[in-house]
C-alpha positions as CSV (number, residue, x, y, z in Angstrom):
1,X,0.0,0.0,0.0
2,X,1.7,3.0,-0.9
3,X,1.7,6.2,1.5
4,X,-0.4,9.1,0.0
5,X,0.2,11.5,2.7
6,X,2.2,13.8,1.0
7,X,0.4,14.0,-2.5
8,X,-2.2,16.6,-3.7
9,X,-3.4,20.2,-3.0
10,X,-4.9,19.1,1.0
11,X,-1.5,18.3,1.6
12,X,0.6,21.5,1.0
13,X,1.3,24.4,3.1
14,X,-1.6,27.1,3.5
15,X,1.1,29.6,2.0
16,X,1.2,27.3,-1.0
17,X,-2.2,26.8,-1.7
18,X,-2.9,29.9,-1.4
19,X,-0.5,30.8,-3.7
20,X,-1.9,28.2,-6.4
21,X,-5.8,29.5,-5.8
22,X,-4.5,32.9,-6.1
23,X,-2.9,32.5,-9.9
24,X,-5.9,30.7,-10.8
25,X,-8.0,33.8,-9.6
26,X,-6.0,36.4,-11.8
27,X,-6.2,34.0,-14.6
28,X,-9.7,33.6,-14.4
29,X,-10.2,37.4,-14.4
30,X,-7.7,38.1,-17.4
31,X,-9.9,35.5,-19.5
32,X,-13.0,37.2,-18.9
33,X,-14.3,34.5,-17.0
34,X,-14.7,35.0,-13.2
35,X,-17.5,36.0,-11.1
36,X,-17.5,39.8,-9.6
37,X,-20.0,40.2,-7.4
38,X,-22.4,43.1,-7.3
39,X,-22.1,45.3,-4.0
40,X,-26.0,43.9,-3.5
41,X,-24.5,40.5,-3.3
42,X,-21.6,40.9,-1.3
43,X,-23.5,42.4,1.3
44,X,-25.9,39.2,1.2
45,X,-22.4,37.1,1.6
46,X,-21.1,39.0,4.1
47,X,-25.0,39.1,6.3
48,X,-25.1,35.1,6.1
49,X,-21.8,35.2,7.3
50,X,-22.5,36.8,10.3
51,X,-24.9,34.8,11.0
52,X,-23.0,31.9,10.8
53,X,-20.4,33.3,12.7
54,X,-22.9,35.1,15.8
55,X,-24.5,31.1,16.3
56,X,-21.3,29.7,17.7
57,X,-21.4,31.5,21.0
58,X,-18.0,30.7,22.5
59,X,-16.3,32.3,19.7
60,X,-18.3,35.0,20.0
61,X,-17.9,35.3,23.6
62,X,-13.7,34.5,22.7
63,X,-14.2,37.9,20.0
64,X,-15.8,40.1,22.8
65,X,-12.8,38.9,25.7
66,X,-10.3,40.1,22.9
67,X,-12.2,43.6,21.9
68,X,-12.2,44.0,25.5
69,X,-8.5,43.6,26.1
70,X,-7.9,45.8,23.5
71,X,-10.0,49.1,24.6
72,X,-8.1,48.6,27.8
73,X,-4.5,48.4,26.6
74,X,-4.7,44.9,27.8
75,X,-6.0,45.4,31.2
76,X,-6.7,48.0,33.5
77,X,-4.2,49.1,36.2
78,X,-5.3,49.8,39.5
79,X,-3.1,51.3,41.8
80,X,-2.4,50.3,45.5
81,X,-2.9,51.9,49.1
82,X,1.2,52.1,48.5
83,X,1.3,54.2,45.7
84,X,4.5,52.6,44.1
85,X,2.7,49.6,43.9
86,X,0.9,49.4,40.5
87,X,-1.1,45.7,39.7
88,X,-1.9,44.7,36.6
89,X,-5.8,43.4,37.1
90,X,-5.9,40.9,33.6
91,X,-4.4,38.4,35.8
92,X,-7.2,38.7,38.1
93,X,-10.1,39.0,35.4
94,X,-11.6,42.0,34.3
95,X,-13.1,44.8,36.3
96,X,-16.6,44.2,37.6
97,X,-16.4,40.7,37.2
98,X,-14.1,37.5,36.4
99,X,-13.6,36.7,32.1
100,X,-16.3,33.5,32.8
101,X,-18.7,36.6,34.2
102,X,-18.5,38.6,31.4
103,X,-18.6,36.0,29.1
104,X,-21.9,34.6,30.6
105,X,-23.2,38.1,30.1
106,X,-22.4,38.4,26.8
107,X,-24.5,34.9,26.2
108,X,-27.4,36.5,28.2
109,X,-27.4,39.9,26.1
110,X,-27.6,37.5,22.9
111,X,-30.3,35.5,24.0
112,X,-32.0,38.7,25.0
113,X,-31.5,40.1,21.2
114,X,-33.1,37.4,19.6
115,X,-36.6,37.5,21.6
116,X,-36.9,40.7,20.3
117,X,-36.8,39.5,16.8
């Protein structure tokens, strides 16, 4: 039986493949023969996307930890009775609750969304 793990498109590098998809996309465009799509379209792709995307809650809950990391320069300081004595909260969870708190939040405020709908 002979080994086919290292034959075929599946099995190369993402760089590669996307190198390979990517010269068959200019090709197809300098024959005439790709699809463009309409701005109407695109913004039907990109809607069922989100969709997609908003129904898997723990990666939405994983894209609201990170937003919130980021508007806070990666976590809040809070200063100390000794003034010299800065601590860096992330460590702890975020202000006003741990990450799991927030995060079970976040899955309430969805839920909440779509009754209104």
């Amino acid at each position: 039986m002979s080994d086919t793990s290292k034959r075929g498109f599946a099995s190369m590098d993402e760089d590669k493949q996307r190198e390979i998809a990517s010269k068959g996309g200019h090709a197809a465009h300098e024959k005439g023969t790709a699809h463009e799509f309409t701005s109407e379209e695109a913004r039907e792709a990109g809607r069922k996307g989100g969709e997609t995307v908003s129904q898997d809650r723990e990666h939405m809950a994983e894209i609201g930890r990170e937003g919130g990391k980021h508007s806070h320069g990666g976590g809040r300081k809070k200063q100390n009775d000794d003034a010299d004595d800065i601590e860096d909260t992330e460590s702890k969870g975020t202000q006003g609750g741990t990450r799991e708190q927030h995060a079970e939040a976040g899955r309430q405020s969805h839920k909440n969304k779509n009754k209104d709908k």
